[in-house]
Every structure is written in structure tokens, then in C-alpha cells.
N, CA, C and O atoms as CSV, one atom per row, in Angstrom:
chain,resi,resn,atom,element,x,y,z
A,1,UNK,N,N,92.870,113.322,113.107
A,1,UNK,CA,C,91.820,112.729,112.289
A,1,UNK,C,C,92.451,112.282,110.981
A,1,UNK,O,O,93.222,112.899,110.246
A,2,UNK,N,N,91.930,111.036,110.864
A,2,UNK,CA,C,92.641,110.591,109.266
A,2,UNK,C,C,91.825,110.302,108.342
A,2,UNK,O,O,90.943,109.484,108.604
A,3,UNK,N,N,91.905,110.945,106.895
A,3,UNK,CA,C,90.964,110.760,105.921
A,3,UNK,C,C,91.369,109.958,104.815
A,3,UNK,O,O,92.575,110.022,104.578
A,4,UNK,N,N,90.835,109.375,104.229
A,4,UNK,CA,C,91.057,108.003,103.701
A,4,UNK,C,C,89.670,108.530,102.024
A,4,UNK,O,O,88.743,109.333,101.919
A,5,UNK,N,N,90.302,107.548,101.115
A,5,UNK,CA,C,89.493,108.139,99.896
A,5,UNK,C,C,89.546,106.672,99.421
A,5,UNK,O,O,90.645,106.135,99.558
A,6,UNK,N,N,88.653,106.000,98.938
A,6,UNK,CA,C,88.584,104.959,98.258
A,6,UNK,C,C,88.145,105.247,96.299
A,6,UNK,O,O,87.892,106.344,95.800
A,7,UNK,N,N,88.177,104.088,95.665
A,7,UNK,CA,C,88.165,104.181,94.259
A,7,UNK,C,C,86.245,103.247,94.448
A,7,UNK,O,O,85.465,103.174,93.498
A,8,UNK,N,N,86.066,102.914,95.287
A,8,UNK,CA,C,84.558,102.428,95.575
A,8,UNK,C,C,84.019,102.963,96.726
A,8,UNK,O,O,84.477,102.966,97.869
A,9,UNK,N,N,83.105,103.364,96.337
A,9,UNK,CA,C,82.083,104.552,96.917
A,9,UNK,C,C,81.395,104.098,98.376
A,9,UNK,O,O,81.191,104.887,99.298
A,10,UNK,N,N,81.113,102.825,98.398
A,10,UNK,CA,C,80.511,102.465,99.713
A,10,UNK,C,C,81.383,100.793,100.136
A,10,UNK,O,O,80.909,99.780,100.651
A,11,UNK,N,N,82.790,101.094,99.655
A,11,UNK,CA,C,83.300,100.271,100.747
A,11,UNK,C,C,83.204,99.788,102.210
A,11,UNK,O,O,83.012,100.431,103.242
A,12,UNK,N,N,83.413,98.330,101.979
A,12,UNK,CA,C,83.333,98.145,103.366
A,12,UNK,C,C,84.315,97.209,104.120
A,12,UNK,O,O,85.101,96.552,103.437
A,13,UNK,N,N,84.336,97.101,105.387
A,13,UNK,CA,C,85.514,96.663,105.889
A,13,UNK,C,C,85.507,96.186,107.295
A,13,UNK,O,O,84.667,96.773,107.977
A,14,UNK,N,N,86.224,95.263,107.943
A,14,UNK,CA,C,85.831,94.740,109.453
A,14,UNK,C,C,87.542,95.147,109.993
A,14,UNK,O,O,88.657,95.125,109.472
A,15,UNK,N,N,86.987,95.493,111.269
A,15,UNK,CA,C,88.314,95.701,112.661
A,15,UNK,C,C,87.969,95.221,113.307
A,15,UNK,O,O,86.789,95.565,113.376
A,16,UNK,N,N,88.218,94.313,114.191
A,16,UNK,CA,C,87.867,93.774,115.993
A,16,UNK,C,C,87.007,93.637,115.500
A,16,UNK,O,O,86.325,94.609,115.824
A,17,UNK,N,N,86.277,92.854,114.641
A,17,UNK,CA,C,84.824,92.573,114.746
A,17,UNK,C,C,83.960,93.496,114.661
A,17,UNK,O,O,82.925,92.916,114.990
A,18,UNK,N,N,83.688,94.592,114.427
A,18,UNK,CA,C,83.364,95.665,113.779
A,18,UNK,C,C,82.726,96.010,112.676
A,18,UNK,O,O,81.977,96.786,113.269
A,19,UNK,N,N,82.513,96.064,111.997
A,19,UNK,CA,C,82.518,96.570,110.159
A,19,UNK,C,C,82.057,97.883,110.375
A,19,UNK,O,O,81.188,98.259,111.161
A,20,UNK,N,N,82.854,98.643,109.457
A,20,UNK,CA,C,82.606,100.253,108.895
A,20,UNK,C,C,82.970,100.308,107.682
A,20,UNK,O,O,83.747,99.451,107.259
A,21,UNK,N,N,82.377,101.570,106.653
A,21,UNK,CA,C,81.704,101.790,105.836
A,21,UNK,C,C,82.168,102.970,104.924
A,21,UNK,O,O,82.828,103.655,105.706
A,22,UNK,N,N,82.190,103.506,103.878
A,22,UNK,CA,C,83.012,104.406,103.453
A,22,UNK,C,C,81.604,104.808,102.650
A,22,UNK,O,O,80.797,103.958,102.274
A,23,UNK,N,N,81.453,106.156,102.460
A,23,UNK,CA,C,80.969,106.970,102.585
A,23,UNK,C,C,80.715,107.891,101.366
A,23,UNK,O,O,80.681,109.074,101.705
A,24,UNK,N,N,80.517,107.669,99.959
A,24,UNK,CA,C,80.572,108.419,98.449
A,24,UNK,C,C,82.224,108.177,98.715
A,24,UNK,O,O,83.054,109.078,98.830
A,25,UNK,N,N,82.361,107.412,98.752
A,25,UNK,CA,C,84.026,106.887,98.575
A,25,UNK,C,C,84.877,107.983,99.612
A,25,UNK,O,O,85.889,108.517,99.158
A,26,UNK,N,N,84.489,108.253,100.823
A,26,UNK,CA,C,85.201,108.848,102.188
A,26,UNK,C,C,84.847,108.414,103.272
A,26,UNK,O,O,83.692,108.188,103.636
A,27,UNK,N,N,86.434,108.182,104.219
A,27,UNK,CA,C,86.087,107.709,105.146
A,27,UNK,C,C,87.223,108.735,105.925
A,27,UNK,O,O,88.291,109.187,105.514
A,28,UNK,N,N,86.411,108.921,107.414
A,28,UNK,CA,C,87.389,109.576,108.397
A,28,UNK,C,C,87.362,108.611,109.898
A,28,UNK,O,O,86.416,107.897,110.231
A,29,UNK,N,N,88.319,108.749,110.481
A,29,UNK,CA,C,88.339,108.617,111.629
A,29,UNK,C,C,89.272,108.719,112.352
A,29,UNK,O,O,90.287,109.014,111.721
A,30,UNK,N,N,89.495,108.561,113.927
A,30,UNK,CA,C,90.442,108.644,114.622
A,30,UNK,C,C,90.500,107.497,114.968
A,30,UNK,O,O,89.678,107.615,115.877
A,31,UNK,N,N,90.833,106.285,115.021
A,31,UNK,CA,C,90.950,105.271,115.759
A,31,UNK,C,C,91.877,104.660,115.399
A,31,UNK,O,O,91.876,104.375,114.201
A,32,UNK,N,N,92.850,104.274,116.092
A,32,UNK,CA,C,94.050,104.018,115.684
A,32,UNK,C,C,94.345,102.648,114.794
A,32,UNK,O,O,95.211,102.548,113.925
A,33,UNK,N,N,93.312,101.500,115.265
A,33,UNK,CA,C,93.561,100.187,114.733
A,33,UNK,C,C,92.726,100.243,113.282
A,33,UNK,O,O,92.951,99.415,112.399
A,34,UNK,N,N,91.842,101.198,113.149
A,34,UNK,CA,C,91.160,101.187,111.890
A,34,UNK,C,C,92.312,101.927,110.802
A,34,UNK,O,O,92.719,101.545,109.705
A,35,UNK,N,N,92.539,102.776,111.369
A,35,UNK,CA,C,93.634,103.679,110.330
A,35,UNK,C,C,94.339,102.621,109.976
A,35,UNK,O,O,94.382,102.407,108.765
A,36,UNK,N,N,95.177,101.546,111.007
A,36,UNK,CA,C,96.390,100.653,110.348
A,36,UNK,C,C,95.738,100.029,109.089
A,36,UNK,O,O,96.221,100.002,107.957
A,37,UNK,N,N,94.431,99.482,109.544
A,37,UNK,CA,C,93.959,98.309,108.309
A,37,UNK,C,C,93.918,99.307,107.125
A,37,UNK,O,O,94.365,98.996,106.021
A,38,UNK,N,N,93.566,100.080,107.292
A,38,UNK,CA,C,92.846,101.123,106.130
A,38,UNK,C,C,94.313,101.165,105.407
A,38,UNK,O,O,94.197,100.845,104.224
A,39,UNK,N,N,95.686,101.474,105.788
A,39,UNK,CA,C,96.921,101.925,105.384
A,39,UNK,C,C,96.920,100.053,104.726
A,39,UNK,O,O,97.827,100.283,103.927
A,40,UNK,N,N,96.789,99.405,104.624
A,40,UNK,CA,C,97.063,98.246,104.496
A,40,UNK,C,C,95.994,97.922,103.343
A,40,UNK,O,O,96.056,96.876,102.697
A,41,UNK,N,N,95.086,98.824,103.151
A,41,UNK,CA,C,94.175,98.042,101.822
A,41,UNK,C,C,94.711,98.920,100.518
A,41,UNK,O,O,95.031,100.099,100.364
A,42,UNK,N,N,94.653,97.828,99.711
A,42,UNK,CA,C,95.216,98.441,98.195
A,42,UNK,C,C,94.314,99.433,97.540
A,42,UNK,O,O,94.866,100.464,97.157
A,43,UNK,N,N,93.117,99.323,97.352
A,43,UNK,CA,C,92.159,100.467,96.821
A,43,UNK,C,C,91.813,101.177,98.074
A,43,UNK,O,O,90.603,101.250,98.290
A,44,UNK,N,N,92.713,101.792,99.071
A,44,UNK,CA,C,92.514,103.158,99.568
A,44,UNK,C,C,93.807,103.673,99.916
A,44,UNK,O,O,94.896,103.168,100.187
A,45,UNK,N,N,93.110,105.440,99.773
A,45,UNK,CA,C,94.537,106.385,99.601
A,45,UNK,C,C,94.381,107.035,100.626
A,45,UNK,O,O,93.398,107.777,100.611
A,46,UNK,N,N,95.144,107.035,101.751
A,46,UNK,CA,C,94.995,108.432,102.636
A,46,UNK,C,C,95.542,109.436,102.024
A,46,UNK,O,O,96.650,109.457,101.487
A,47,UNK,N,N,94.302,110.785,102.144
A,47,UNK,CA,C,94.444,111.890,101.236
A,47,UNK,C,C,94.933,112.670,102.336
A,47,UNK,O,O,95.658,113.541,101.854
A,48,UNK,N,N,94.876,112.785,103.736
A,48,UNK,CA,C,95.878,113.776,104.421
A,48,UNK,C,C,97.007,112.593,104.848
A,48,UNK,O,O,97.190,111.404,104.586
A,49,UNK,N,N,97.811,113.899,105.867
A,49,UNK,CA,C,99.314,113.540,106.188
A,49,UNK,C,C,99.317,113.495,107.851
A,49,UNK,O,O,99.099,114.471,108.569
A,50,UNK,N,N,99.598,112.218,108.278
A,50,UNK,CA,C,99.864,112.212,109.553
A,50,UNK,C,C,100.646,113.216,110.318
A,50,UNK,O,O,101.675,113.411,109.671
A,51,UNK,N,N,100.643,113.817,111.206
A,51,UNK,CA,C,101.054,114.748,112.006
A,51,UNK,C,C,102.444,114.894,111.850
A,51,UNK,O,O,103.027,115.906,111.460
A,52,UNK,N,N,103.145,113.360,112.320
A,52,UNK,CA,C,104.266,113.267,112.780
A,52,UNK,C,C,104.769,113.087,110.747
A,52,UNK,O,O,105.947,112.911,110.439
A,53,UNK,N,N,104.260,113.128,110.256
A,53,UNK,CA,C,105.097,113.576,108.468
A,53,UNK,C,C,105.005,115.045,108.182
A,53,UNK,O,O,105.896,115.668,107.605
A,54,UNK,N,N,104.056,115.485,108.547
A,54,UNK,CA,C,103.953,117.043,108.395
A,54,UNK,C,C,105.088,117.532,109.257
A,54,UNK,O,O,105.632,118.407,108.582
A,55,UNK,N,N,105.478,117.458,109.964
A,55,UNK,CA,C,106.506,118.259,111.036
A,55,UNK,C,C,107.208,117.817,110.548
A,55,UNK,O,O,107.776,118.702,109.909
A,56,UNK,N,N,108.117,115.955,110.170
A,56,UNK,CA,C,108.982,115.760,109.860
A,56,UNK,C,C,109.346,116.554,108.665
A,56,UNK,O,O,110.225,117.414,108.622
A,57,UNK,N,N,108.810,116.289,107.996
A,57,UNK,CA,C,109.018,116.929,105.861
A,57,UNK,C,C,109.145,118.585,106.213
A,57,UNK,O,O,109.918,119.178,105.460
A,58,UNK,N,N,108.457,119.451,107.310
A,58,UNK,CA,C,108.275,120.828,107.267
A,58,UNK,C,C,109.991,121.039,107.775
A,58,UNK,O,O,110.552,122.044,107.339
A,59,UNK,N,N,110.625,120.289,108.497
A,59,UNK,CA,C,112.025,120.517,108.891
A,59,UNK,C,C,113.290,119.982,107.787
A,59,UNK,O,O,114.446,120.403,107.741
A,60,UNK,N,N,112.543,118.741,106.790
A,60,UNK,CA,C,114.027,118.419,106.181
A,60,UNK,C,C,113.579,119.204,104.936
A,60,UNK,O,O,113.759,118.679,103.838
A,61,UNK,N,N,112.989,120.462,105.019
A,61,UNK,CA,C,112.900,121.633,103.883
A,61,UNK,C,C,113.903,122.601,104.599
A,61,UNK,O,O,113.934,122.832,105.807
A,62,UNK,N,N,114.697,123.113,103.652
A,62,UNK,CA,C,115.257,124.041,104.007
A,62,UNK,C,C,114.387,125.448,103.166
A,62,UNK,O,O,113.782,125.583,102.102
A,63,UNK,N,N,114.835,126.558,104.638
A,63,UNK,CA,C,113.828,127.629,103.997
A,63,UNK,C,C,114.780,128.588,102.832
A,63,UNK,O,O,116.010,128.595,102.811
A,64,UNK,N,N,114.096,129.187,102.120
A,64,UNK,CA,C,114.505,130.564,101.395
A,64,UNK,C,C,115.183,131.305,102.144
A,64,UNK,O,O,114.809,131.769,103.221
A,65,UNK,N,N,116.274,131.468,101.595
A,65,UNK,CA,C,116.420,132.972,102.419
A,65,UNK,C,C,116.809,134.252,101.741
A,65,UNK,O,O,117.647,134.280,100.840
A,66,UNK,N,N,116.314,135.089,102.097
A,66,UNK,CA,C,116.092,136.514,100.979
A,66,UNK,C,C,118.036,137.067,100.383
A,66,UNK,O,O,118.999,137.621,100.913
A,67,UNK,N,N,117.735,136.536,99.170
A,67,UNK,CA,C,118.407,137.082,98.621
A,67,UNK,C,C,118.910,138.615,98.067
A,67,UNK,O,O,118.247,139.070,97.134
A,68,UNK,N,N,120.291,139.622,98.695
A,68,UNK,CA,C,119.635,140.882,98.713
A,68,UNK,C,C,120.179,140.932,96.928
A,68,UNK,O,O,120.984,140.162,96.403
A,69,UNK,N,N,119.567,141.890,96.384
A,69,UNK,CA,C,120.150,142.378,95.145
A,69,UNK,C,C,121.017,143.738,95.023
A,69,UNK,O,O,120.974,144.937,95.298
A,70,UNK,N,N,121.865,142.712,94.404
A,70,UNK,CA,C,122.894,144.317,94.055
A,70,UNK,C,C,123.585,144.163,92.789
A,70,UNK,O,O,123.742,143.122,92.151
A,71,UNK,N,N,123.838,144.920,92.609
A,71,UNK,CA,C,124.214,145.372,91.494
A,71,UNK,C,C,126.029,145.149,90.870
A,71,UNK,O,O,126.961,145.512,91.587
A,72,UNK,N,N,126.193,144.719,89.926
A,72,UNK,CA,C,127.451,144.523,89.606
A,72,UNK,C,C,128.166,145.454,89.839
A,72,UNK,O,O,127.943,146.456,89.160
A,73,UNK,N,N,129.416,145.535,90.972
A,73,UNK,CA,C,131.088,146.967,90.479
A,73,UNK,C,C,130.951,146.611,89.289
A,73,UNK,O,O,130.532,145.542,88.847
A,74,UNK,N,N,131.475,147.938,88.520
A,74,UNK,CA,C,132.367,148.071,87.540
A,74,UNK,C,C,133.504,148.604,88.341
A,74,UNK,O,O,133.610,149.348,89.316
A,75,UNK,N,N,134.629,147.688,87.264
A,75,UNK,CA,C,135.926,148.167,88.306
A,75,UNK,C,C,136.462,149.404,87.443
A,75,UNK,O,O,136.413,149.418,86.213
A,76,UNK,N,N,137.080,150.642,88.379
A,76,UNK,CA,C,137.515,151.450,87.505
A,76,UNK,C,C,139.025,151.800,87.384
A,76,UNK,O,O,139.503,152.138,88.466
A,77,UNK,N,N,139.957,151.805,86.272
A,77,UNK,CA,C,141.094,152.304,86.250
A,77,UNK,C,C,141.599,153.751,86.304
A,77,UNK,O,O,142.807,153.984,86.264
């Protein structure tokens, strides 16, 4: 599902002959040819992250890894 946020509240817009409608400035859907146009208009932001960016970005993070703590030697003579 892709959510989409506009800066005008009851935008509107045509696909295939169509027109749909944005919603107190939200719009969702799944449909693939609407999402493209939607990615293509200047006053709207998709506010989530496509699937295939979430997995990508979750792998080119490298994780933490637990650092143990210890304590400085003193060296002794």
C-alpha cells in the first residue's frame, strides 16, 4: 500500500481515464499505474517507503556490534 500526502487537501488527478481524489490532503492506494503518476507530481510526497527500499537501505546499514568493555593493563615492572 502506498501513501501519498499532498500540500492541497482535496487534490485531484486522472489515470486511464479515471480521476481520483485526495482526501484532507491523503491519498492511499495499491495500484500500480496510479502510484507512478502520483511519484511524478510535484506537490505530492510519498510519506512511506516502498518495500523493495526498506529491505534495500535495512542491508546497506551495517549493524552495531557490542562492544565488550575492559579496562586498561597497567603494565607492571
Amino acid at each position: 500500500m502506498a501513501e501519498f500526502k499532498s500540500i492541497y487537501k482535496g487534490l485531484s488527478f486522472k489515470v486511464n481515464g479515471i480521476y481520483y481524489k485526495f482526501r484532507n490532503g491523503k491519498f492511499k492506494t495499491t495500484i500500480k499505474e496510479v502510484i507512478e503518476a502520483l511519484e511524478k507530481l510535484a506537490d505530492v510526497e510519498r510519506v512511506d517507503q516502498p518495500q523493495s527500499e526498506q529491505t534495500s537501505e535495512s542491508k546497506d546499514q551495517p549493524k552495531e556490534e557490542a562492544k565488550a568493555k575492559t579496562k586498561p593493563v597497567s603494565k607492571k615492572k
